[in-house]
LUMVEX-62581 format. One line per 2 residues: number of its first residue (from 1); their letters; for each residue x, y, z of C-alpha. Coordinates in Angstrom, 1 decimal, decimal comma, m for minus. Each point is the difference from the previous one (the first is absolute). Layout:
NUM) a) X/Y/Z; ...
//
This chain:
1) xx) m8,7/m10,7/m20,4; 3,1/2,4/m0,3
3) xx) 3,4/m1,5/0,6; 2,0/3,1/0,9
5) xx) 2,8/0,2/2,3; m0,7/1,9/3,6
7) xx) 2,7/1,5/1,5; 1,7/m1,1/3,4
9) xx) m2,5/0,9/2,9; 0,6/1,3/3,1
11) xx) 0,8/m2,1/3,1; m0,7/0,4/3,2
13) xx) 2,6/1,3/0,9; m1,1/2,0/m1,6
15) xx) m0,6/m0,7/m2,9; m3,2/m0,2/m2,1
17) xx) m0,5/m1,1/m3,0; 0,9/0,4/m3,7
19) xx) 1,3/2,8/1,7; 1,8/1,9/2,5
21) xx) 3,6/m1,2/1,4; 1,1/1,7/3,5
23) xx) 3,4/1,0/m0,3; 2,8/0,6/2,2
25) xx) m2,2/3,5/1,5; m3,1/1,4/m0,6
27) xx) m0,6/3,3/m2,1; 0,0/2,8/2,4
29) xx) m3,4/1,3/0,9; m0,6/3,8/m0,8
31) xx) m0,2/1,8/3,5; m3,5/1,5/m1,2
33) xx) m1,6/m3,6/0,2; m2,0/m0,5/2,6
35) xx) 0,9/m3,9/2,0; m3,4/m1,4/m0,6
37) xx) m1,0/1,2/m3,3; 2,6/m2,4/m1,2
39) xx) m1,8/m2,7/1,0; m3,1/0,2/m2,2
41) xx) 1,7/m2,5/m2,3; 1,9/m2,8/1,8
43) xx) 1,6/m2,0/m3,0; m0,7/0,5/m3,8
45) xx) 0,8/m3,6/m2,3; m0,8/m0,6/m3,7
47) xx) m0,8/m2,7/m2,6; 0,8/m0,3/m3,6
49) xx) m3,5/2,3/m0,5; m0,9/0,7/3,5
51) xx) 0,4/2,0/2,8; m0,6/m0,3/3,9
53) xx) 0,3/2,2/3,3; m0,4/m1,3/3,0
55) xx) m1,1/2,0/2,8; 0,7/1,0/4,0
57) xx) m2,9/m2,7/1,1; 1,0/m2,7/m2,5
59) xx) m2,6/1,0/m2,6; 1,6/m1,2/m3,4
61) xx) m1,0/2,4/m3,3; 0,1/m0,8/m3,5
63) xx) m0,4/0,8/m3,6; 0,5/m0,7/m3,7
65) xx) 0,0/m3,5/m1,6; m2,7/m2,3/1,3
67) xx) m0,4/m2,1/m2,7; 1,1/m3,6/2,6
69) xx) m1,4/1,9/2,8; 2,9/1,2/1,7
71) xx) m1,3/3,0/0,7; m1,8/m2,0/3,1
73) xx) m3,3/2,2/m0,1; m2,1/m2,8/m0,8
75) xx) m1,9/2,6/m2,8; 0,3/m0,6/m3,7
77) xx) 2,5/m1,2/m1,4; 1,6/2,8/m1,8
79) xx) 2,3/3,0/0,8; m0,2/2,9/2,4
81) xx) 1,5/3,1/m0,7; 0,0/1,4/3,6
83) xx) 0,4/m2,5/3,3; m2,6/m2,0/1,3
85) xx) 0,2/m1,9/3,2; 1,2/m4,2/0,4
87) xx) m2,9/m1,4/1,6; 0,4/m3,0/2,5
89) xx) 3,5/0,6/1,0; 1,6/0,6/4,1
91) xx) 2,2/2,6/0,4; 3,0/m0,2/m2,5
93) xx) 3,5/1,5/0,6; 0,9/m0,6/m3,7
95) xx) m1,2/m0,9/m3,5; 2,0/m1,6/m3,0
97) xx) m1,4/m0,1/m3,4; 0,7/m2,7/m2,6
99) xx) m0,8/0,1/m3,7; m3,8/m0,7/0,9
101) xx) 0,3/m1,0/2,9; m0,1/1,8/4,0
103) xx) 1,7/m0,6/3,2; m0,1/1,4/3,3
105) xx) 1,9/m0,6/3,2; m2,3/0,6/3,2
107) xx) 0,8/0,8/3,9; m0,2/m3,3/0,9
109) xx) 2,9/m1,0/m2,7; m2,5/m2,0/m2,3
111) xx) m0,1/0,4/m4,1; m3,6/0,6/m1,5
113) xx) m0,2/0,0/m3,9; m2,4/0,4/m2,9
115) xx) m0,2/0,4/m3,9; 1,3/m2,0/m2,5
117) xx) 0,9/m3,8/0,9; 1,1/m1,4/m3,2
119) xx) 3,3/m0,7/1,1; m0,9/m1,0/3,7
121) xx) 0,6/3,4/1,0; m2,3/0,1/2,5
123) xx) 0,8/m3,9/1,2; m3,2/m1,0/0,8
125) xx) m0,2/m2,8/m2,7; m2,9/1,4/m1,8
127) xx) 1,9/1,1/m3,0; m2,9/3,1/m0,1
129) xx) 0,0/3,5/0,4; m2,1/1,1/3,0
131) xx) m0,6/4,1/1,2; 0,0/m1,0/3,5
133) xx) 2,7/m0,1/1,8; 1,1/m3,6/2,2
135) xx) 2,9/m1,0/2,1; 3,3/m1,5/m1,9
137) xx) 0,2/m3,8/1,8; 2,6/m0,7/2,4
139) xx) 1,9/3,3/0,1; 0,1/1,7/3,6
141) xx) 2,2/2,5/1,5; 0,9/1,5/m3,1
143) xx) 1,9/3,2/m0,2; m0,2/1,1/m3,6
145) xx) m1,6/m1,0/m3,3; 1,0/0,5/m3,8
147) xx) m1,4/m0,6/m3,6; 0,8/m0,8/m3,5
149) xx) m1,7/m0,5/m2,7; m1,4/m3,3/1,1
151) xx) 1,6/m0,9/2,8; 0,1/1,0/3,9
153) xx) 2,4/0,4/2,3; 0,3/0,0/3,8
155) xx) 2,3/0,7/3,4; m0,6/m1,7/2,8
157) xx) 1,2/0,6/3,4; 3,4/m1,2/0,4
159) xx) 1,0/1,3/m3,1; m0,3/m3,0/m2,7
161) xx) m2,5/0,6/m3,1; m2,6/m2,0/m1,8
163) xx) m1,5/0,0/m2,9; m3,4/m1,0/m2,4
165) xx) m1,3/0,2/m3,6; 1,6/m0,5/m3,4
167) xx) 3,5/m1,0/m0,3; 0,6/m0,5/m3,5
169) xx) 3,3/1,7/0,2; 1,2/m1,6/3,2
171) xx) m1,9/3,5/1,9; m1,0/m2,0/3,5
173) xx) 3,8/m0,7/0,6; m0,6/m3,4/1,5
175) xx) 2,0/m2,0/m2,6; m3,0/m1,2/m1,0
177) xx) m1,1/m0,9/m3,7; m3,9/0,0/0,7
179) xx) m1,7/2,6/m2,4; m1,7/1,6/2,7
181) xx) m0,4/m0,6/4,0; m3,8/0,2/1,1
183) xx) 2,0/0,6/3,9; 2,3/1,9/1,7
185) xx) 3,6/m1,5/m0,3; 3,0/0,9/1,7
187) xx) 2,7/1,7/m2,4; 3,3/m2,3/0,4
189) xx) 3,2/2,0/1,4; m1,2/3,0/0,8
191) xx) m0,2/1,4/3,9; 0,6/3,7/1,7
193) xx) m2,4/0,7/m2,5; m0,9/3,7/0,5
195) xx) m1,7/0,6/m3,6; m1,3/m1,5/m3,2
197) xx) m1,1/1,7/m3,3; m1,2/m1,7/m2,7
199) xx) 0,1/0,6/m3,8; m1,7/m1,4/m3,1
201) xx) 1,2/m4,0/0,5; 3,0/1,3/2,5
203) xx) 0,4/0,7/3,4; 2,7/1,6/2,4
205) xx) 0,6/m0,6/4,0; 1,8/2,8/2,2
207) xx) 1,9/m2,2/2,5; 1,0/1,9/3,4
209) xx) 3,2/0,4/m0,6; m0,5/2,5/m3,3
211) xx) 0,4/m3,2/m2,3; m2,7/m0,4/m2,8
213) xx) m0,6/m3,4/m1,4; m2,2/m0,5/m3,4
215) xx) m1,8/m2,9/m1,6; m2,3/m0,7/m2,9
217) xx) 0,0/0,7/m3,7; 3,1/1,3/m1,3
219) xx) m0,2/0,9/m3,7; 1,2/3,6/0,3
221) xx) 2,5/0,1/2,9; m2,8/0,7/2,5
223) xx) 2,1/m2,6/2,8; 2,7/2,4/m0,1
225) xx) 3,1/m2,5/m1,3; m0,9/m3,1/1,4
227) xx) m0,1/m2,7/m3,1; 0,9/2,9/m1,9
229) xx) 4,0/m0,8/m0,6; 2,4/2,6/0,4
231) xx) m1,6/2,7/m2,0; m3,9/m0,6/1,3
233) xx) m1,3/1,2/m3,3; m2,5/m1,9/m2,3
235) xx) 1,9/1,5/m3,1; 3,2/m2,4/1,2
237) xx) m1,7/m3,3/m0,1; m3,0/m0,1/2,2
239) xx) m0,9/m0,4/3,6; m1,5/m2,3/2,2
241) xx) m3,1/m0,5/2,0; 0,1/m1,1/3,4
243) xx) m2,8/m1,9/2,1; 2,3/1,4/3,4
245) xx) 1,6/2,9/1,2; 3,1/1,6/m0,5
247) xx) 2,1/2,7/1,1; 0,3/2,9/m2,2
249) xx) 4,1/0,2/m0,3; 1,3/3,6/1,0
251) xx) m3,1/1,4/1,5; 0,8/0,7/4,4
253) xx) m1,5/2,4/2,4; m3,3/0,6/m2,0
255) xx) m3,0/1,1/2,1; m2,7/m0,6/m2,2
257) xx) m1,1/m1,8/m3,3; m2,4/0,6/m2,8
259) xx) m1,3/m2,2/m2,9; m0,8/1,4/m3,5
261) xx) m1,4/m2,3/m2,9; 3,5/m1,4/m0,6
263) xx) 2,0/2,1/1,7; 1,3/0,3/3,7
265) xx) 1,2/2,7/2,3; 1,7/0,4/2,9
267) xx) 0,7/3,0/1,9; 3,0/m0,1/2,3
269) xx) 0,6/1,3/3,6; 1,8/2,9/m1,3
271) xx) m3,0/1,2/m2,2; 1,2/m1,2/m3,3
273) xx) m2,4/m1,9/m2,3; 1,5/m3,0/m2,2
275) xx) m2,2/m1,9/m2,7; 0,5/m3,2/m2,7
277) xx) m2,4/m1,8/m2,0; m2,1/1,4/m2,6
279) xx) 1,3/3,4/m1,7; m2,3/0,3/m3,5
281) xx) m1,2/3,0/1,6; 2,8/1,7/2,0
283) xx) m1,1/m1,6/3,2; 3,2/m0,5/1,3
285) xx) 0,7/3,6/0,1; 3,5/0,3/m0,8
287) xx) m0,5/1,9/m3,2; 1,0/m2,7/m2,3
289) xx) m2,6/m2,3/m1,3; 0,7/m3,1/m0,4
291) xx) m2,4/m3,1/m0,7; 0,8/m1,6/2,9
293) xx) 2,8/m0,1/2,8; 0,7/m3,1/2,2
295) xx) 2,3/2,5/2,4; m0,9/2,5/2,4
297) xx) 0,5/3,3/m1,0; m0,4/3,5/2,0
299) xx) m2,7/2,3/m1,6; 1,1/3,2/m0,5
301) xx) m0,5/3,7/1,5; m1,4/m1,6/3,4
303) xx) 1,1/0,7/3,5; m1,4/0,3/3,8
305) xx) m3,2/m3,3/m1,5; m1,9/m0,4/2,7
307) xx) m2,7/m2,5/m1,8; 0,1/m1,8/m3,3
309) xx) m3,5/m1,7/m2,4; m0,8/m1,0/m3,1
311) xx) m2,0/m0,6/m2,6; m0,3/m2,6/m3,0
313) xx) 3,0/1,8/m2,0; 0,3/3,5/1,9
315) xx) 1,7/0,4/3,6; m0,2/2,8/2,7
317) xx) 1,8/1,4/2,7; m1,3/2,0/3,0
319) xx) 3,2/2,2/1,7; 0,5/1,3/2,9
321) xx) m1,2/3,8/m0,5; m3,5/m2,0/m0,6
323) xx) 0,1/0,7/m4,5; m0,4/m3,3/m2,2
325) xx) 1,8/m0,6/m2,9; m0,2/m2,3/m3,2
327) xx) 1,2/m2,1/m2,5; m0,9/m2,6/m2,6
329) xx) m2,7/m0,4/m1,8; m2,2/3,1/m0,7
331) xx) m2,4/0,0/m2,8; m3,2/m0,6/2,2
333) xx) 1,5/3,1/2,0; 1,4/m2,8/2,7
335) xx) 2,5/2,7/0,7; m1,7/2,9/1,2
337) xx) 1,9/2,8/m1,9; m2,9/1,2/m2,2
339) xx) 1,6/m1,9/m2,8; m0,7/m3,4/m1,9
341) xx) 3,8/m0,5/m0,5; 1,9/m3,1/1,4
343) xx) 3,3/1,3/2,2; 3,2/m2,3/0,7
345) xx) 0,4/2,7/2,7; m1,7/1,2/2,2
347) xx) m2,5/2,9/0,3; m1,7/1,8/2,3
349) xx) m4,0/m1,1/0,7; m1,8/3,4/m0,5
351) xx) m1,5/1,9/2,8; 0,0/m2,3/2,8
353) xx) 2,3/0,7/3,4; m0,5/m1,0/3,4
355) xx) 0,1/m3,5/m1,1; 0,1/m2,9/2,5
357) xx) m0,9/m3,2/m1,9; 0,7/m0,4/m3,7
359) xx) m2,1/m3,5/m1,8; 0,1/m1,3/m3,6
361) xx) m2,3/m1,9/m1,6; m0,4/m1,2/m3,5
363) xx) 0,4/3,0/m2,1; m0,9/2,4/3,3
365) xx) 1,1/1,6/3,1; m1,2/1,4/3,0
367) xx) 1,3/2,6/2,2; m0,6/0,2/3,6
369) xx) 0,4/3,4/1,8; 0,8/0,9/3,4
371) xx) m3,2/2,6/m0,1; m2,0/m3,2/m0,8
373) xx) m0,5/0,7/m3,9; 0,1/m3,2/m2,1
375) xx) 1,2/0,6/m3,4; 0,3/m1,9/m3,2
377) xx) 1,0/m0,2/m3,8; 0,7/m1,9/m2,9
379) xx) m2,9/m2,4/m1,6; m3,2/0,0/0,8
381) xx) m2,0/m2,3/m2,3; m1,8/m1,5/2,6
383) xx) m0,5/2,8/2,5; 3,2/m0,9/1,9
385) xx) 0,9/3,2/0,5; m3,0/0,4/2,4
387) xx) m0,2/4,1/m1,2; m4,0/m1,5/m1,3
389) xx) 1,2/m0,1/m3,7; 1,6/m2,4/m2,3
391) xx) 2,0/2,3/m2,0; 4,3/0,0/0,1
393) xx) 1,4/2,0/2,5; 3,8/1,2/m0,8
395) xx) 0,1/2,2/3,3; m1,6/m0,9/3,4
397) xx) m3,3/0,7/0,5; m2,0/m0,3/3,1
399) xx) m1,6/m3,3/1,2; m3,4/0,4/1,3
401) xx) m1,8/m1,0/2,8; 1,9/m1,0/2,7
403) xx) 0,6/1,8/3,6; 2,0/2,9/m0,4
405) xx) 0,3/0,7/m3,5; m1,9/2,2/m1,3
407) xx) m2,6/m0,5/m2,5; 2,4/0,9/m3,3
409) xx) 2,5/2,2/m1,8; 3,4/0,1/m1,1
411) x) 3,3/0,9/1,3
//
C-alpha cells in the first residue's frame, strides 16, 4: 500500500477529482472545433497513481496503479499502461480517486467505490480491498464526491457534506476522535457547500458565498491561519490540527478550490489564484520559497484563471486563452516544460492549447482538449500516464485509447 496524497477532485459541479476546479468561465473553445467532438471525453479525474475518463454514456475508463484494485477491471492485480474499462458500474457522471482507493457519483446521485479499504474507505466494514465496484451505504442524492489519501468525501443535495475513512488528523470534520469511521458522517458546520477537495490528511469546503473553510492536519499551514496564530507559519511556533472546519481568514469571492499534498488553492472570481500550506517545493508560486506559509498569498504572473488543480507538491492553472501553466514541484517532469526543475513560478505546460479541463494527480496531470485530445505528463512508474509505457514524461504525451484521441504522438 502507497500512502500518497491525491489532489482535490472534481465536484459535480463540476468538479472531478484529484483534479479539475471550474472557475469563474470556461476557456474559450477554438472556433475550428466542431460542438460534438468535444464530447468524446465527458470528465477526466485522477488518483495519487491513477487516471480515469469517463465517457458520453457513463462508461468510466481507467489506468495505472492496480495494485488494491482500483482500477475496477476485475483483471490482475497490477498496472495498466493504457485504459481499460470499470466493469459492473451504471452510468457515472463523475469519478474521484483516493490514494488507492475509487469513487464515482452516478445519475441517480448514488456513490459506488472500490480499491483499497484499509482505512474504511470504501465503508462497507470489511476492512479488504475488493476490484469490484459496490454502493457507499446510506448516501443518496448526492451531488459531488472527493478523495484523499484515505478518506472520502461527499455533497448531498441541500448543500451539507459527509464524510468516511481515516481521520487520524481530525480529516472527517465531525469533531470526532474515532481513528477512522467505517460510515458516512455528516461534517459539523458546514452548509451552501458548493465544493470539497481533499489533500493528504486535509480537506477544504467552497461554501456558496465564495468562503473556503479547511479542516484536518495542520503541520505546515495547510488550514490557511486557523490555529496558526498571527503569523500561520510552523517556523513561529507550530500550528494546530482541527477535527472541524474553519474559515480560511481573508480569502472572499473565490470560485473554485484545489487541494495539493499540503497545500491549498483558491482561485478567486476575478481570475486570480492564491495558495498557503506547503512551499518546500515552490508550490505556492509566489517566487519565494518558503518551508511553509500559514497565510494566503497571490501566485505570481497569473491573470484571466479560469480553472485551478494540483498535485502532491506541484499546482496548475488552465486560463482563459485555453494554455496551462505550472508550478511546484518538477523533478518527475510534474511540470510540463520539458524540464526536471522545480519552479516557485510558474511556467508554461509545453505544447498543449485548446485546453478545457486541467487534473493533477500524484506526481501527474492530464490535459483535456476541446478537439477531444487527452494529454498527460510527469511520472509514470506505474503506467499512469496511460501513453502504454512506464517511462517519465517531462512534456505531454498522448493518452491512448479512448474516443477521440488519436492513437499517439506528441504535441
Amino acid at each position: 500500500m502507497r500512502l500518497v496524497a491525491a489532489t482535490g477532485v472534481l465536484f459535480a459541479a463540476v468538479l472531478a477529482g484529484f483534479g479539475l476546479v471550474v472557475g469563474p468561465q470556461a476557456a474559450a473553445k477554438p472556433a475550428a472545433v466542431p460542438d460534438g467532438h468535444a464530447n468524446s471525453i465527458v470528465r477526466v479525474a485522477a488518483g495519487a497513481y491513477t487516471g480515469y475518463a469517463v465517457l458520453p454514456d457513463g462508461r468510466v475508463r481507467a489506468w495505472g496503479d492496480d495494485l488494491e484494485g482500483q482500477i475496477g477491471d476485475s483483471g490482475p492485480w497490477s498496472s495498466r499502461t493504457e485504459p481499460v474499462e470499470v466493469r459492473g458500474l451504471p452510468a457515472a457522471v463523475l469519478v474521484a480517486g483516493g490514494g488507492n482507493s475509487s469513487y464515482a457519483l452516478l445519475r441517480d446521485g448514488r456513490v459506488w467505490a472500490w480499491g483499497d479499504d484499509s482505512q474504511a474507505e470504501l465503508a462497507d466494514r470489511r476492512f479488504t480491498a475488493r476490484q469490484t465496484p459496490r454502493p457507499v451505504p446510506t448516501l443518496t442524492t448526492v451531488k459531488g464526491i472527493a478523495a484523499g489519501a484515505f478518506t472520502a468525501y461527499a455533497i448531498v443535495a441541500g448543500g451539507k457534506a459527509w464524510s468516511w475513512g481515516d481521520n487520524s488528523f481530525g480529516q472527517l470534520g465531525t469533531g470526532s476522535s474515532a481513528v477512522v469511521s467505517t460510515a458516512p458522517r455528516e461534517i459539523v458546520g458546514l452548509s451552501d457547500v458548493v465544493a470539497i477537495r481533499a489533500g493528504t490528511s486535509d480537506a477544504y469546503a467552497l461554501l456558496s458565498d465564495g468562503t473556503v473553510w479547511v479542516w484536518g492536519d495542520n503541520s505546515l499551514g495547510q488550514l490557511g491561519g486557523a490555529g496558526c496564530g498571527s503569523t500561520g507559519s510552523r517556523r513561529h511556533g507550530g500550528c494546530r490540527d482541527s477535527g472541524v472546519p474553519h474559515q480560511v481568514p481573508g480569502l472572499v469571492g473565490i470560485a473554485a478550490i484545489a487541494a495539493g499534498g499540503d497545500s491549498g488553492y483558491a482561485l478567486g472570481r476575478d481570475g486570480t489564484v492564491w495558495a498557503w500550506g506547503d512551499d518546500e517545493f515552490g508550490e505556492l508560486g509566489d517566487g519565494v520559497r518558503t518551508f511553509d506559509q500559514g497565510v494566503p498569498v497571490r501566485v505570481k504572473g497569473l491573470d484571466h484563471v479560469v480553472a485551478i488543480a494540483a498535485g502532491s507538491c506541484s499546482a496548475y492553472a488552465l486560463l482563459r486563452n485555453g494554455t496551462v501553466w505550472a508550478w511546484g514541484r518538477g523533478d518527475l517532469g510534474q511540470l510540463g516544460d520539458g524540464s526536471a526543475a522545480s519552479r516557485s513560478l510558474p511556467v508554461r505546460v509545453r505544447g498543449v492549447t485548446g485546453v478545457r479541463q486541467v487534473v493533477g494527480g500524484g506526481d501527474m496531470a492530464f490535459a483535456l482538449e476541446w478537439n477531444g485530445s487527452l494529454w498527460s505528463w510527469g511520472a509514470n512508474s506505474l503506467g499512469q500516464l496511460g501513453n502504454g509505457s512506464e517511462a517519465i514524461q517531462d512534456a505531454p504525451v498522448r493518452v491512448l485509447g479512448l474516443p477521440g484521441s488519436p492513437h499517439s504522438g506528441k504535441p
